[in-house]
C-alpha positions in Angstrom: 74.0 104.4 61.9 76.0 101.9 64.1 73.6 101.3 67.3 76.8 101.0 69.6 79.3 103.7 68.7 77.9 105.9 70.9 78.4 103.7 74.2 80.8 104.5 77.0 83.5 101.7 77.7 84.0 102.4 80.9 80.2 101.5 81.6 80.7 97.9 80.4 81.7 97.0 83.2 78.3 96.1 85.9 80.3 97.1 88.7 81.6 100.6 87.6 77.6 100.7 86.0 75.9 100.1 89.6 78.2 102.4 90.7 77.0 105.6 88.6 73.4 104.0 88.4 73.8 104.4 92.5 75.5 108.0 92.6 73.1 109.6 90.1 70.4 109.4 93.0 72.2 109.8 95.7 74.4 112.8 96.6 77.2 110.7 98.5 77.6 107.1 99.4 80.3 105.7 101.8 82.4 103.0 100.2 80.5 100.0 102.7 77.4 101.2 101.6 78.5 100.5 97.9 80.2 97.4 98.2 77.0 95.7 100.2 74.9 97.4 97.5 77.0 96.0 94.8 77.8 92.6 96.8 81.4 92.8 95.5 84.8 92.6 97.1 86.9 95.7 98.4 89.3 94.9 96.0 87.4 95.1 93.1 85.3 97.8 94.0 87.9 99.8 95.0 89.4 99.0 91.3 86.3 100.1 89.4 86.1 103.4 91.8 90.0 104.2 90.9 89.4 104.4 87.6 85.8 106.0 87.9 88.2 108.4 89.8 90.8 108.8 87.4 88.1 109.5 84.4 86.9 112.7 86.5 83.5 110.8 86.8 83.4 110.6 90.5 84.7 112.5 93.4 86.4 110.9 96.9 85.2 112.5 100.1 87.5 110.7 102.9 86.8 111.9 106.4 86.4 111.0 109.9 83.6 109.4 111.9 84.9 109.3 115.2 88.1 107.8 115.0 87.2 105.6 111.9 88.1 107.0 108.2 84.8 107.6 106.6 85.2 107.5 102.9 82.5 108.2 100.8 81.8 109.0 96.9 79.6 111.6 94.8 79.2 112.0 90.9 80.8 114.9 89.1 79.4 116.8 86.5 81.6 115.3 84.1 80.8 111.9 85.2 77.0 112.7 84.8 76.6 114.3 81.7 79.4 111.0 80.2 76.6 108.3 82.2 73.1 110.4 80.8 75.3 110.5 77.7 75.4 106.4 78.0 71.9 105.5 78.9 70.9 107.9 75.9 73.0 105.4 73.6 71.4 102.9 75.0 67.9 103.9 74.3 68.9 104.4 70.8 70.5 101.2 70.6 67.2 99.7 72.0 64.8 101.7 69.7 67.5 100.9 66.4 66.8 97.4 67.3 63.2 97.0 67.6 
């Protein structure tokens, strides 16, 4: 058995991995929120949530508060069964190892 086939490439990244660790406990989290979670640039977090985005595994929510846009982020089903589907690899990787 190989230990990493089963890994997700899109989670290799530690940004666009904080990112789902963060949404799989929390039903929605404004961008702001994320980046000074995250301590990364708008540029590159708005990068690694694009192509979260564009993978299906997160959902955009942009609103209002008050007269400021408000945009904030939530996991889809797809995106958490592909990140539970990561962390399991992981384990195995782990326990293959030991």
């Amino acid at each position: 058995m190989n230990p990493i086939e089963n890994l997700n490439k899109l989670f290799e990244s530690r940004i666009r991995l904080g990112v789902m660790s963060v949404l799989m406990v929390s039903e929605e989290v404004s961008f702001n929120d994320l980046k000074a979670m995250l301590d990364v640039t708008d540029g590159n977090l708005a990068s690694h949530l694009s192509t979260l985005e564009e993978n299906a595994y997160i959902k955009v929510h942009k609103g209002f508060v008050g007269r400021k846009t408000n945009t904030t982020y939530s996991i889809t089903k797809t995106g958490e069964k592909a990140f539970k589907g990561h962390l399991a690899a992981l384990e195995a990787m782990i326990k293959f190892t030991q």
